[in-house]
N, C-alpha and C positions, 0 to 999 in steps of 0.2 A: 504493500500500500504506500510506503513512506518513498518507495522506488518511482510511483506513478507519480506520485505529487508534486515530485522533483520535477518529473517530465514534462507533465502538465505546465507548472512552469516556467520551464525551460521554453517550451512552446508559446506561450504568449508572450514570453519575453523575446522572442525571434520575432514571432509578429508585429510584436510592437515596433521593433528595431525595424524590421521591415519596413511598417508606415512612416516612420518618422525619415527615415532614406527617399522613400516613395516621395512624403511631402516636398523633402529639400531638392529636391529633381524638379519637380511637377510644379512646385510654386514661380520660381521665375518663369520657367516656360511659358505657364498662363499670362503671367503678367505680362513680357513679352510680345506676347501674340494681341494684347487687347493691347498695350502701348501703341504697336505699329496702327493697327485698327483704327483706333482713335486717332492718335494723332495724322491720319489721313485725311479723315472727315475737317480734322482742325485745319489742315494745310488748305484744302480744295477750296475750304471759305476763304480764307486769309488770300489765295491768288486774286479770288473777286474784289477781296477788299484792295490791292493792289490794281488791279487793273480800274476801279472805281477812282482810285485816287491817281491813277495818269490820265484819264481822260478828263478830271478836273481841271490836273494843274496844264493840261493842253489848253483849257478855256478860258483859265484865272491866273494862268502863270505862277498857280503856287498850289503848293496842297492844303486838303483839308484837315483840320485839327480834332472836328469833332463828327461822332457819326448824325446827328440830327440833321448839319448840314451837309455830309456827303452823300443821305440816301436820299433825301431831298432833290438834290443837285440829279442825282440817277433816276427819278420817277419822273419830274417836270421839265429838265433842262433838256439840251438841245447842242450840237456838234454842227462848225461848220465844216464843207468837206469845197474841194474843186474838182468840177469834171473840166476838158478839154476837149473841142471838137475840132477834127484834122489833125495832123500834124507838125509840130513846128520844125520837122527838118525837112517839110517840102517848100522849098522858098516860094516855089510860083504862086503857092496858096498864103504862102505867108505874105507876100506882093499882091494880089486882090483880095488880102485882109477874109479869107474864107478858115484861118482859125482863130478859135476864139474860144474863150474860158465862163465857164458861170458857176456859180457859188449858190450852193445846196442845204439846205439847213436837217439833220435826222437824230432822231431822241438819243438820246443815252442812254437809255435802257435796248436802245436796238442796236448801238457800236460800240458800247465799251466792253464788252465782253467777247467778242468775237461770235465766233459760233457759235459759243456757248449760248443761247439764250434763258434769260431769267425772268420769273415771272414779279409781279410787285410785290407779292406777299414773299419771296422771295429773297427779294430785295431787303425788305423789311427786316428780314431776319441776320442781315447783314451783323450785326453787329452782337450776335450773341456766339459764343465758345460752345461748339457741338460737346456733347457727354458733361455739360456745368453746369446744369439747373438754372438756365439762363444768365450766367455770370458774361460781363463784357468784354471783349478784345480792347487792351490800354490800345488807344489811337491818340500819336501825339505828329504836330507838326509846327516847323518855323525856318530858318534859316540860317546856316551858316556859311563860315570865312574858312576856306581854305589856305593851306602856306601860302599857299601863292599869292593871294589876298583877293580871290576871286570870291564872292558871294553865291552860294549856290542852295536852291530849294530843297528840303529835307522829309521826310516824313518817320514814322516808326509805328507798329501796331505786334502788340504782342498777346502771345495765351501762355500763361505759366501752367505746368505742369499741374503742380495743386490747382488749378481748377478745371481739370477733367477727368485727372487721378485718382483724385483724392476717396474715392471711394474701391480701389483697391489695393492691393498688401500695403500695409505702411512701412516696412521695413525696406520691403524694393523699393519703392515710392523713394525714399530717405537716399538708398543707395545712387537712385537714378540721380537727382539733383546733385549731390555729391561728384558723380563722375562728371556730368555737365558742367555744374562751377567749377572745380579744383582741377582734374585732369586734363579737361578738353578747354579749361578758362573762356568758358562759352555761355549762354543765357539759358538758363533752366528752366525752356520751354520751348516753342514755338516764335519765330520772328520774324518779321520781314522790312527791311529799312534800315537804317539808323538816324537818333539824333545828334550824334558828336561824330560820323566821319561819313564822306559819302561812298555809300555803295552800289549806287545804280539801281536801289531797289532791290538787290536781293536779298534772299531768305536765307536762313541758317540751317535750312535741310539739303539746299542745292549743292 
């Protein structure tokens, strides 16, 4: 009997050891796999919010700082474009003045995004961080001096990790931000812009 007890156990203590192996495997993995996940859904808004804000600063010479006025600017406002009729390296047309230019005016909601097209309610949602319980994308904008002393327009719009994470492992969670600030000396989250150097607008996934 006192042979079996032992065994017995012995046996759940194998088990045990087993789930707790199982867990330390299986936990990052999940988390992992729902990081990528997520932060996909975070990136594909965050382009729009980018491409919303070059077709502003196309129209105002600057970006927007706030989302009331950038989705605004995307439901009401208006792009102008130029078409051209003829050629201008056929002189002879260009000599009886048969080319000529005219200027087109089309929404912003039907050019700034390409092919993509996006509805209003859409739109609307611009501004809220997929997997956050409606938490917002910081959106900041203004202008700076470069060495050179050239002045140039800037934007920045971010999602931190805690707010799409935050509802699983905290331990990964803790881990993630750690390797993003300290190893990678990078923003522990999602970005795209900056406000202190220009980057042409990109992102920190690209």
């Amino acid at each position: 009997m006192k042979k079996a007890a032992i065994q017995i156990v012995l046996a759940l203590v194998v088990i045990g050891l087993a789930f707790v192996v199982y867990r330390q495997l299986t936990i990052p993995l999940q988390f992992d796999k729902e990081v990528e996940k997520r932060s996909a859904a975070v990136i594909d808004r965050i382009k729009d919010i980018r491409s919303a804000e070059r077709a502003y600063k196309q129209v105002y010479n600057k970006y927007c700082g706030n989302f009331d006025s950038l989705i605004a600017f995307v439901l009401t406002d208006s792009m102008v474009y130029e078409r051209s009729f003829g050629s201008a390296d056929d002189s002879v047309a260009v000599a009886r003045g048969l080319v000529k230019s005219e200027q087109f005016k089309m929404a912003v909601i039907d050019t700034a995004f390409g092919t993509k097209k996006l509805t209003p309610e859409q739109v609307q949602q611009l501004r809220y961080i997929p997997y956050s319980a409606d938490q917002e994308y910081i959106l900041e904008a203004g202008a700076l001096e470069t060495e050179s002393g050239v002045t140039v327009q800037v934007f920045e719009c971010r999602a931190p990790f805690k707010a799409y994470l935050s509802d699983l492992n905290h331990q990964e969670l803790v881990n993630l931000i750690d390797e993003r600030e300290n190893t990678f000396k990078d923003y522990p989250g999602i970005k795209v812009g900056s406000m202190t150097s220009a980057t042409n607008d990109a992102g920190n996934w690209e």
